[in-house]
One Martini backbone bead per residue (centre of mass of N, CA, C, O) as a GRO file, in nm:
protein
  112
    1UNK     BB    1   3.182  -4.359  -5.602
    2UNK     BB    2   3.172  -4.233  -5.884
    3UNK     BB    3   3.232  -4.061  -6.159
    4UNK     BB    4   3.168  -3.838  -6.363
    5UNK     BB    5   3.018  -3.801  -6.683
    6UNK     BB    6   3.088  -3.784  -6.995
    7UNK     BB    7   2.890  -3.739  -7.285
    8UNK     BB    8   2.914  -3.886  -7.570
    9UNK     BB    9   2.923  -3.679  -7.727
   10UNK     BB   10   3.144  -3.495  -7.638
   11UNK     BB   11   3.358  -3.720  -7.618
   12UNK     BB   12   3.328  -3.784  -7.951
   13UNK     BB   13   3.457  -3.496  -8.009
   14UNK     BB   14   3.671  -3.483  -7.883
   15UNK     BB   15   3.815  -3.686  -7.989
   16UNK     BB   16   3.823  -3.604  -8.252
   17UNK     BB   17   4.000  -3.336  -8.221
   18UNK     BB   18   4.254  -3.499  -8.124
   19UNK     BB   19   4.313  -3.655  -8.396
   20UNK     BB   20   4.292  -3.404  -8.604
   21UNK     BB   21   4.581  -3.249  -8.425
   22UNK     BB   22   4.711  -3.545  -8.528
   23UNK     BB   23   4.646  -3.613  -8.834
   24UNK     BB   24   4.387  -3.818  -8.765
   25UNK     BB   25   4.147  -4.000  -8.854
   26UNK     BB   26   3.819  -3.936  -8.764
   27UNK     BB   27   3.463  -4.118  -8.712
   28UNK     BB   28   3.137  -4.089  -8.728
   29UNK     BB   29   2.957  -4.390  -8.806
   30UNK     BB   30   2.784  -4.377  -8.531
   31UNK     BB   31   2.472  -4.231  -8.328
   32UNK     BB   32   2.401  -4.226  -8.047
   33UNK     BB   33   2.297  -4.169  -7.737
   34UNK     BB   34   2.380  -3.883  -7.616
   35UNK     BB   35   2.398  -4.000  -7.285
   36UNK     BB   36   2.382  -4.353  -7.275
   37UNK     BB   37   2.604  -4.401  -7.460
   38UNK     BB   38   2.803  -4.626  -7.575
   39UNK     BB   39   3.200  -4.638  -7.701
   40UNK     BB   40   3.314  -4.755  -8.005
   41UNK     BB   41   3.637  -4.827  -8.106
   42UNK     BB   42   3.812  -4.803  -8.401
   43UNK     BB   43   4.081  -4.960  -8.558
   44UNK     BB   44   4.261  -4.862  -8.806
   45UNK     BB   45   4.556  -5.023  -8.998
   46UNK     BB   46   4.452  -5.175  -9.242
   47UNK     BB   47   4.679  -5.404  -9.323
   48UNK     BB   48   4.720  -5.469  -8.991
   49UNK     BB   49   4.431  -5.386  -8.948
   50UNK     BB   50   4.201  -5.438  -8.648
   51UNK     BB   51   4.005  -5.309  -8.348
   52UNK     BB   52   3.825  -5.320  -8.035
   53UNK     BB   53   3.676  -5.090  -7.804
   54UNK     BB   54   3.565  -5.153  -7.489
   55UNK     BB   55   3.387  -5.064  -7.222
   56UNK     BB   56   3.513  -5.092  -6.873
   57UNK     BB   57   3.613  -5.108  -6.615
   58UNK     BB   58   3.797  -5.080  -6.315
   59UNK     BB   59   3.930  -5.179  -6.019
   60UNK     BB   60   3.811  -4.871  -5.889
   61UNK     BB   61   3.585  -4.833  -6.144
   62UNK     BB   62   3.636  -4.684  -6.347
   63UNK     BB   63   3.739  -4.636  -6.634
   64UNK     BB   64   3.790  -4.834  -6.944
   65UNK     BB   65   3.965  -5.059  -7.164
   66UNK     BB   66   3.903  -5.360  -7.453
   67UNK     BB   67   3.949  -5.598  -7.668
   68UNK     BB   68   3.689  -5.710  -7.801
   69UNK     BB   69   3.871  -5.873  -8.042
   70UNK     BB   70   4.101  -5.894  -7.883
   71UNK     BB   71   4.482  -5.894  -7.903
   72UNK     BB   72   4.456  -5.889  -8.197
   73UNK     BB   73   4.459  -5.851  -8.478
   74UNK     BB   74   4.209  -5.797  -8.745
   75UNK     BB   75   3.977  -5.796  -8.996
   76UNK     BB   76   3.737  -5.563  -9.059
   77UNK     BB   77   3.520  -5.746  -9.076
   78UNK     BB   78   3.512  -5.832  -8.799
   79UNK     BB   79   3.495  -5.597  -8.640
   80UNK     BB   80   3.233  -5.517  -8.761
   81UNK     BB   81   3.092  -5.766  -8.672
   82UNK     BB   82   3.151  -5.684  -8.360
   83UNK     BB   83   2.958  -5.465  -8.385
   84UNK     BB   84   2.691  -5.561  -8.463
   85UNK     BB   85   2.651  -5.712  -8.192
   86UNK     BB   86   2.658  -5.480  -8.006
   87UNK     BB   87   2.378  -5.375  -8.140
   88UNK     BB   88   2.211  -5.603  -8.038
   89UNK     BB   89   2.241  -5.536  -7.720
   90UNK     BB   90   2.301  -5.197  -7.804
   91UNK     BB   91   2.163  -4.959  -7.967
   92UNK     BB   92   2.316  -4.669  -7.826
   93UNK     BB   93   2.558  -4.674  -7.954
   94UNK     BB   94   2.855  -4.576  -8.067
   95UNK     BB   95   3.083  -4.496  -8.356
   96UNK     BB   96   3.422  -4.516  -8.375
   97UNK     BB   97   3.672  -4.394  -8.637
   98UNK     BB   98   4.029  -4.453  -8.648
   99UNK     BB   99   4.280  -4.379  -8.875
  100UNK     BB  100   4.562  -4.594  -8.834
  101UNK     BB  101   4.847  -4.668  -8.934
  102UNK     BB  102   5.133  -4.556  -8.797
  103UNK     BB  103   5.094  -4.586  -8.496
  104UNK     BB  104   5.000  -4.276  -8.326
  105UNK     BB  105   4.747  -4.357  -8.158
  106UNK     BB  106   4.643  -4.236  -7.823
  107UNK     BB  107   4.384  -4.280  -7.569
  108UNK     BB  108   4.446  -4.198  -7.235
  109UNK     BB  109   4.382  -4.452  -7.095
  110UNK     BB  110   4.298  -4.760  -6.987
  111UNK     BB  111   4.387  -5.119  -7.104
  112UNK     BB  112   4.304  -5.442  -7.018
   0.00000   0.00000   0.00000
């Protein structure tokens, strides 16, 4: 049995508060759908670069989260095309970027 999810606007609206909270700004990129949107992290680090999280399992069945862009940082045209092509495979996905140039932020939760 999975444990309870919160609904991604929710969730992406904590995360937005959580980010200003530590003076990180964090965007709403993109709005999906309000209950069943997955949720991708566009982690912008400007010079040193960008990756992107996406939600994945983890080995419990919870929640977790991968580099979807790979292991490094990458250019941010990158990241972008790789949002563009996982909204080609889920128009419902949310995109939030953080903006977080000094590696400030963290997730609070586990990134495999």
């Amino acid at each position: 049995m999975t444990a309870p999810r919160l609904k991604a606007e929710i969730w992406v609206t904590a995360m937005i508060r959580q980010c200003r909270s530590a003076d990180i700004d964090a965007y709403l990129v993109r709005r999906g759908d309000e209950t069943a949107g997955s949720v991708l992290l566009k982690i912008n680090r400007f010079d040193a670069g960008c990756f992107v999280l996406t939600p994945t399992f983890a080995p419990d069945g919870g929640r977790a989260w991968m580099r979807g862009t790979g292991p490094e940082m990458v250019p941010e045209a990158d990241a972008d095309a790789y949002i563009q092509r996982q909204l080609g495979y889920d128009p419902d996905v949310w995109v939030l970027e953080i903006e977080d140039p000094k590696d400030n932020w963290e997730l609070g939760e586990t990134v495999i």
